[in-house]
C-alpha positions as CSV (number, residue, x, y, z in Angstrom):
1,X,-2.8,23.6,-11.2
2,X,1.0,23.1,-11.4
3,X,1.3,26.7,-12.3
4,X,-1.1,28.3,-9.7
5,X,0.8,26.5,-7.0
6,X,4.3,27.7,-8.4
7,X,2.9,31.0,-8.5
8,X,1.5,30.8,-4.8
9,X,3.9,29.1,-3.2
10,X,7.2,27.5,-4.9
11,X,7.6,25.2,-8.1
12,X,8.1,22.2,-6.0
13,X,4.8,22.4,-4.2
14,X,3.3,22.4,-7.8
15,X,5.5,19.3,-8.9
16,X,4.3,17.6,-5.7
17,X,0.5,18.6,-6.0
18,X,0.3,17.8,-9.5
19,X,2.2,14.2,-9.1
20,X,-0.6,13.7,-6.3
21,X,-3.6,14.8,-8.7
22,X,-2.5,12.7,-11.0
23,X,-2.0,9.6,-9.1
24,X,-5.4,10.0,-7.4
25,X,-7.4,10.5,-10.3
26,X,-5.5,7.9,-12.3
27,X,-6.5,5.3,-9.5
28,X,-10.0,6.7,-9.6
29,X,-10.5,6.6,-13.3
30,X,-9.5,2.3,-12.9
31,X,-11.3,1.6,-9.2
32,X,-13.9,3.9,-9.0
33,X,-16.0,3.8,-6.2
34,X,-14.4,1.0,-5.0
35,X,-11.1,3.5,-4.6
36,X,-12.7,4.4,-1.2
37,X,-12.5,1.2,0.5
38,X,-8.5,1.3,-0.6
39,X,-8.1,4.1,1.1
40,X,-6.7,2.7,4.4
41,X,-4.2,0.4,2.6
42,X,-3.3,2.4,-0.2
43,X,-2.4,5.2,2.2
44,X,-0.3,2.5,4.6
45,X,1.8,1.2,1.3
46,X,1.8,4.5,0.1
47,X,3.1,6.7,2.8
48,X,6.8,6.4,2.5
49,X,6.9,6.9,-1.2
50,X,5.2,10.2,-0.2
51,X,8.1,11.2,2.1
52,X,10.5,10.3,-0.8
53,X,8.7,12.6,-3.1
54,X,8.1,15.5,-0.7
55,X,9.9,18.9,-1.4
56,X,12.4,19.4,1.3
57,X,12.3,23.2,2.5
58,X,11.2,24.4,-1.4
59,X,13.8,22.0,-3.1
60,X,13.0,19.9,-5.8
61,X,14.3,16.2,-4.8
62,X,15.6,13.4,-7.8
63,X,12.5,11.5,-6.6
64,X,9.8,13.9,-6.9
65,X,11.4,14.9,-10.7
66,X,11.3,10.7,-11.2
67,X,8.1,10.4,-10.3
68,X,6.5,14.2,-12.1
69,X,8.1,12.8,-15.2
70,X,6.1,9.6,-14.7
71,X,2.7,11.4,-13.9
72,X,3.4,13.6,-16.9
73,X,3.9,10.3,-19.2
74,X,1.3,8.6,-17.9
75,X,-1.2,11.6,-18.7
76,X,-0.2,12.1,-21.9
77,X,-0.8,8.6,-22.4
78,X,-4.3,8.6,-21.7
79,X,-4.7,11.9,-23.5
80,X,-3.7,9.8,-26.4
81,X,-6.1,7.0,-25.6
82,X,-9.3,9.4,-24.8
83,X,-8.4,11.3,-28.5
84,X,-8.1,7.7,-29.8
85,X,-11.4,6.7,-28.6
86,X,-13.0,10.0,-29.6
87,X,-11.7,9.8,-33.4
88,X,-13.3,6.2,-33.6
89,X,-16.4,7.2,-32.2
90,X,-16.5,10.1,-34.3
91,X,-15.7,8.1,-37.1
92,X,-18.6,5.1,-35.9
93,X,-21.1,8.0,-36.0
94,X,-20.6,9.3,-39.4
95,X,-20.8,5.7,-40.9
């Protein structure tokens, strides 16, 4: 996704999109269905840090670096965990 945007449009549309993406589905992987009834408030507390992390005319700002860097961590992190779990389940089957 971060690549088809910088293709289509600039590379800090595909940092922002892919911070977003991120941030959405790690909130649904934890609430679930029960994401939709935070909607109104999470978009309320989360509406400014949007405007701090929004390209500015194509320009990649500190924040939205700060907080791609984050997203990227935090996926890698539960890449980690979901190989984790995987090898132990493998490893439950054979036994």
């Amino acid at each position: 996704m971060l690549a088809v945007a910088a293709l289509l449009g600039s590379v800090a549309t595909g940092l922002f999109f892919y911070v977003m993406i991120s941030l959405v589905w790690g909130l649904w992987k934890r609430l679930g269905s029960c994401l939709i009834g935070f909607i109104v408030p999470i978009a309320l507390l989360g509406a400014p840090f949007v405007f701090l992390i929004a390209p500015r005319q194509g320009a990649v700002t500190v924040g939205l670096v700060v907080f791609f860097l984050a997203a990227v961590l935090f996926d890698v992190k539960n890449l980690r965990n979901a190989l984790r779990a995987y090898r132990a389940a493998k490893r439950a089957a054979r036994a």
